[in-house]
N, C-alpha and C positions, 0 to 999 in steps of 0.2 A: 461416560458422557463424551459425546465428540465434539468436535468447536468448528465451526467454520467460518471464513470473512469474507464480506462479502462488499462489491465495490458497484455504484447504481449511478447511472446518468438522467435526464429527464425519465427517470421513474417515481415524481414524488408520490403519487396518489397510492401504487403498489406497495412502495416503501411503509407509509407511513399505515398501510391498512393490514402490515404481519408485524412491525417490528415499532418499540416506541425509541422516542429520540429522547438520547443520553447526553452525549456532551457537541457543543457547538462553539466554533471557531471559523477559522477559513475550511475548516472542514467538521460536518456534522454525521456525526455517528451517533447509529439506531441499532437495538440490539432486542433481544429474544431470547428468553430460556422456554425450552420444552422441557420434556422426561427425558429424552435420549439426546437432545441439540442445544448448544450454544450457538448461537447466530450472531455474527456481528456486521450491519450495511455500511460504509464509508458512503458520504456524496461530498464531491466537490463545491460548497457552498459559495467559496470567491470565484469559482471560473465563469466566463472567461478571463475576465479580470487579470485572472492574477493565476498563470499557468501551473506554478505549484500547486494551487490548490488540486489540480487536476493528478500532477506527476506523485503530488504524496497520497492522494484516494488512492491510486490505484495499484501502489505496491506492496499488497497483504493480501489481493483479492485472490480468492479461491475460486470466485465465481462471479460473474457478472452479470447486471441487469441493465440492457440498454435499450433507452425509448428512444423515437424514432417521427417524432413528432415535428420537431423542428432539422429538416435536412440541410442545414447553413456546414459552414466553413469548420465551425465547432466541433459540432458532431463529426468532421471528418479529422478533427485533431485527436479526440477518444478514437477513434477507429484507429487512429495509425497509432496510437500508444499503444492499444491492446494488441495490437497484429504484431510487432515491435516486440513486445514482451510474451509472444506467445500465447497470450490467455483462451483456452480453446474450452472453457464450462461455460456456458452461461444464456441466457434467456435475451429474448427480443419481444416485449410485451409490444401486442398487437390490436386496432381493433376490430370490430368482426366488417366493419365496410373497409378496412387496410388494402391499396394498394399492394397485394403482397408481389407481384412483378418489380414494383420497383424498389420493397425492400432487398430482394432475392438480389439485384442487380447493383446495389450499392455496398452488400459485405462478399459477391461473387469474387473468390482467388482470396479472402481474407479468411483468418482465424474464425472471424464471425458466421461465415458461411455453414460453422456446424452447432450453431448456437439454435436452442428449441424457441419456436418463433409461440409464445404464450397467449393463449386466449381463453384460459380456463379463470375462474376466481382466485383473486390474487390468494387465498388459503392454499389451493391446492399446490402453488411453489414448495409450501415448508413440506409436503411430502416427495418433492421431485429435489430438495436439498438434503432432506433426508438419507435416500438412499445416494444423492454423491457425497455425502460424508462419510459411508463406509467404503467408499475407493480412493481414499486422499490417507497415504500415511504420513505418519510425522515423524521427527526424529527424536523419537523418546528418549535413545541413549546419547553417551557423549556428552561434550562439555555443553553445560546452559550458556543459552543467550536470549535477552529478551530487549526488545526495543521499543523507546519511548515516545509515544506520541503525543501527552500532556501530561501539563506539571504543574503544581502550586503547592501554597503555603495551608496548611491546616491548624487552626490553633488546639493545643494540645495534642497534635498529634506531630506535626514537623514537617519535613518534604516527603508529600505525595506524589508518585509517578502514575499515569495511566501506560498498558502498551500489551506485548503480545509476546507470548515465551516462544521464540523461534523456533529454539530445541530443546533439548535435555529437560530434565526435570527440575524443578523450581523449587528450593526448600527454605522454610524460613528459618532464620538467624544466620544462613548464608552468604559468605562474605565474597563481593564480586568488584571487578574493576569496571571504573565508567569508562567507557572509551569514546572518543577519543582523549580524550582527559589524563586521564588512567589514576582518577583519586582513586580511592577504595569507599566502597556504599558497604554497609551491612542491610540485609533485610529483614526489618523490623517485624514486618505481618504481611499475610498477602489475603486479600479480598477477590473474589470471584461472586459477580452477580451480587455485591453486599453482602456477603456471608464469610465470615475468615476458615479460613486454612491453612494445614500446616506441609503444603506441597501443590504445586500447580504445572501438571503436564504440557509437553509442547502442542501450540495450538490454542491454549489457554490466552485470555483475554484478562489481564490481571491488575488488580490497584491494589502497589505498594507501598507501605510506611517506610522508607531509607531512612536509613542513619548515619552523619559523616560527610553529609552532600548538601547542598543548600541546593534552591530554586537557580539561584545565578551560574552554578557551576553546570548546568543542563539545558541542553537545546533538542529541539526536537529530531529523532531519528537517531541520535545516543543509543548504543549498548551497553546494558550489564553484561558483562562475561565474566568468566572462572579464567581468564588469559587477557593479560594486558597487550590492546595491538596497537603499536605503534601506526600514527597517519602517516599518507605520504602525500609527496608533492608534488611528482612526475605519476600521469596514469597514462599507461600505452596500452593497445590489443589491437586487437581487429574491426574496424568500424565498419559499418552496413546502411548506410541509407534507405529509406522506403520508396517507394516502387513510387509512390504520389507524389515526391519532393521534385521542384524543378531543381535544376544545375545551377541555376545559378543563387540557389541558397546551399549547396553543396561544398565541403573544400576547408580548407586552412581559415582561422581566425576565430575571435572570438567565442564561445560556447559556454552553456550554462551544463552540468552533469546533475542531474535527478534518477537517485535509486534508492531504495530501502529509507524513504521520506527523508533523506538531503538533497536541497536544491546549491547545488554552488559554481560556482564562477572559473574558468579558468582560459586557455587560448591555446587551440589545435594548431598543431604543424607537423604533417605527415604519420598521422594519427600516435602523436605523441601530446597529452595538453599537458601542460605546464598549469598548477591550480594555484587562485588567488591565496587561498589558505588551506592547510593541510588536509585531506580526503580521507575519510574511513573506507581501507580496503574492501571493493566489491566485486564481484564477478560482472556484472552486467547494469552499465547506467544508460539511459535515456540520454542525446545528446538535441540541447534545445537552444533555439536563437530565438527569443523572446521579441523580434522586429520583422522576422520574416512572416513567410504563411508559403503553407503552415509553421507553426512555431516549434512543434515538435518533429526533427527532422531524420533522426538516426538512432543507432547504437552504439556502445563501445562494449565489447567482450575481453573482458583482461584476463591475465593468468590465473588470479588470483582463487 
């Protein structure tokens, strides 16, 4: 079975005509079992709103679907996140009177430019996902890690996580550290598509029973790992601005860091930020000023 996730902007009518919706918050998630496919859609349900909504959809996506219906300011904030993070799979649903000159002309020099511009019935996707599910490998081996995108209380069952095995293999009665926390969870039972399991591969989309951890001790974008990682406070690398950004939203101060669905706070200087509160180490975060325009404005590339 392969698994893929997948991240959808003004595509609801696509969305909702392959995949049913699961869980809703500031972000709603629509998913899909086939024979040979796990499918999971992220949409930014608060954006514009509320730009997280935007920066946590989009960091799981395997692949992307983006309409093109509305060409305001927004859509060119999804544009420079995905060009930004690289995202180079994904579909441009189109209609058959579609100005396609001016779509061609608005993802020209971006990641989008090699995106398949879709006019076919929205079914025939889950066979164009199909077959890029068997060129996406995962990292089977090595230590688990899996990250949490929703959580609650179940009675008689205890703290339920929802979220996505990054890597390694997933085994139940598995004893993992929460990081950044660093309690210890055991994993109680793991669910895929409502069905238990006693192991869930990376790429897997999984609801676990933990034991050991309460609701209050988890926020969203938490890892279980087999290695407790300590946060830090100081995150430095290489910052990159998008080609759209003016200068003068460019530079030292203030900044918000969005990667791996943490959105948090901290204040560049000489591409060194200082954070309000401690950061789970990432290779690569989104760097956003929630006052400019656009709001998402760069990158940071750390060591890490």
């Amino acid at each position: 079975m392969n698994n893929l996730t997948g991240f959808s902007y003004d595509s609801e009518e696509i969305v909702k005509s392959i995949a049913k919706k699961h869980t809703e918050s500031d972000l709603t998630i629509y998913g899909r079992k086939d024979q040979d496919l796990t499918t999971t859609i992220f949409t930014p349900t608060k954006f514009p709103d509320k730009i997280s909504s935007l920066t946590d959809s989009i960091s799981l996506g395997d692949f992307n679907i983006v309409g093109m219906e509305h060409m305001d300011r927004f859509l060119g904030e999804v544009l420079i996140a995905l060009d930004l993070l690289g995202k180079k799979r994904g579909f441009i649903p189109v209609r058959e009177d579609a100005d396609i000159s001016t779509v061609e002309k608005i993802v020209r020099g971006s990641v989008l430019s090699g995106y398949t511009l879709f006019r076919s019935p929205p079914m025939q996707m889950i066979a164009d996902l199909e077959r890029m599910s068997t060129e996406i490998t995962r990292k089977q081996d090595g230590p688990v890690s899996v990250m949490i995108d929703h959580f609650f209380k179940v009675k008689s069952v205890g703290t339920v996580a929802l979220g996505f095995v990054l890597s390694g293999t997933l085994r139940k009665h598995q004893n993992l550290f929460l990081n950044p926390s660093g309690k210890q969870a055991m994993i109680r039972s793991i669910q895929m598509n409502d069905v238990d399991f006693d192991e869930a591969p990376a790429g897997s989309r999984v609801g676990l029973a933990l034991k050991n951890v309460d609701i209050d001790d988890i926020e969203r974008g938490y890892l279980l790992q087999e290695e407790r990682i300590d946060p830090v406070s100081i995150i430095q690398g290489e910052v990159t601005y998008h080609r759209a950004v003016p200068e003068d939203v460019r530079g030292d101060g203030e900044v918000f860091l969005a990667g791996n669905m943490r959105y948090q706070r901290g204040f560049m200087k000489d591409g060194i930020i200082e954070m309000d509160r401690p950061a789970i180490p990432h290779p690569e975060y989104l760097l956003v000023r929630p006052n400019s325009k656009p709001r998402i404005i760069g990158k940071i590339k750390t060591s890490v």
